[in-house]
N, C-alpha and C positions, 0 to 999 in steps of 0.2 A: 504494500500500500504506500502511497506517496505522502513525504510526510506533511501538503497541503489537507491530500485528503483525511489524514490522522487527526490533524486541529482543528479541521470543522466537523467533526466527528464529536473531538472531544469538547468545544464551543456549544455547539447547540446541546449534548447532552447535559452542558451545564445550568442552562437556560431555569431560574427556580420557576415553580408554577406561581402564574399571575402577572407575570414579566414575559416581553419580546423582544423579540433581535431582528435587525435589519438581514436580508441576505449580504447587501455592501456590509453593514460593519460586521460582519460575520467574517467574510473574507480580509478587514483588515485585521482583523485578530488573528484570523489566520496568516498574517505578514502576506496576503498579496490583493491589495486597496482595490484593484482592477477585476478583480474574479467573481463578481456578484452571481452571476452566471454560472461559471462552475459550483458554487453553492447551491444554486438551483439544482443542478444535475446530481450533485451529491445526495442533496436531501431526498432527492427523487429515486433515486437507488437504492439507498441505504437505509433510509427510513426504518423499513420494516427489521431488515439482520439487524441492527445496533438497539431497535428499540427507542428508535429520536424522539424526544417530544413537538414531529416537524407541525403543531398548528400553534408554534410560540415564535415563527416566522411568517414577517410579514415583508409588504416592500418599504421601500424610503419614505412613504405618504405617508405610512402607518395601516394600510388596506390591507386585506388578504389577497393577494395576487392569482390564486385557482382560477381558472375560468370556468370550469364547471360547475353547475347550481351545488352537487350533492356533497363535491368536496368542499366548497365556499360556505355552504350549511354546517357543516359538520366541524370544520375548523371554526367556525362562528359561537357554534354551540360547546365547542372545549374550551374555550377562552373565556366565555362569559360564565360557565361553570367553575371555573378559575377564577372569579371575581372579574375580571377583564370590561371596563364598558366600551360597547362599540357605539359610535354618534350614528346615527340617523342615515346619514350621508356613507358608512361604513367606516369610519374611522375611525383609528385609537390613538388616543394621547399619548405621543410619544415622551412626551416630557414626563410624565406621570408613570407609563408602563413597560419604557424601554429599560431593557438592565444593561448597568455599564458593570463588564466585570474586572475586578479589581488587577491591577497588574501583577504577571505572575513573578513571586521571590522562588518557586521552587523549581529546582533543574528537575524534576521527574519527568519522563517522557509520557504524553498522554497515550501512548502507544501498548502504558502497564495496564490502563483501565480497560484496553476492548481486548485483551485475550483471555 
């Protein structure tokens, strides 16, 4: 596994319930600012093996990005079941529900957590 793929891995499984992550600042945690996308595709793979909490990512607006109804529903309804409020209009306060996570002091590779 690549060790991009390894810290967003280990990023989103961090993610506490109640709290979101951008797909971008996902990837800048993951040290590459430009990879919002490969996050996408990560999340999109991996999801289910790793057990990700992927409805704790959202896009840069604070929206849920799914474009289909049942996935858009369903991440809708695990957020808000989370305490999560979404506005009207779909949006969540980022200021309020985005998690900044704290910078890392320990040299462990998150590489120990997924085996």
């Amino acid at each position: 596994m690549q060790p991009f793929t390894t810290q967003v891995i280990h990023i989103i499984s961090s993610i506490p319930e109640g709290k979101v992550m951008t797909y971008g600042q996902i990837a800048k945690e993951a040290g590459s600012p430009r990879a919002a996308r490969q996050v996408v595709r990560i999340l999109h793979s991996m999801s289910r093996k790793y057990q990700l909490p992927w409805h704790r990512v959202v896009n840069s607006r604070g929206e849920i990005a799914l474009q289909d109804d049942e996935g858009a529903s369903l991440q809708r309804m695990l957020l808000e079941a989370e305490g999560v409020y979404i506005g009207l209009g779909g949006g969540i306060d980022l200021q309020q529900y985005l998690h900044q996570p704290a910078p890392s002091s320990e040299q462990d590779s998150p590489e120990q957590d997924l085996l």
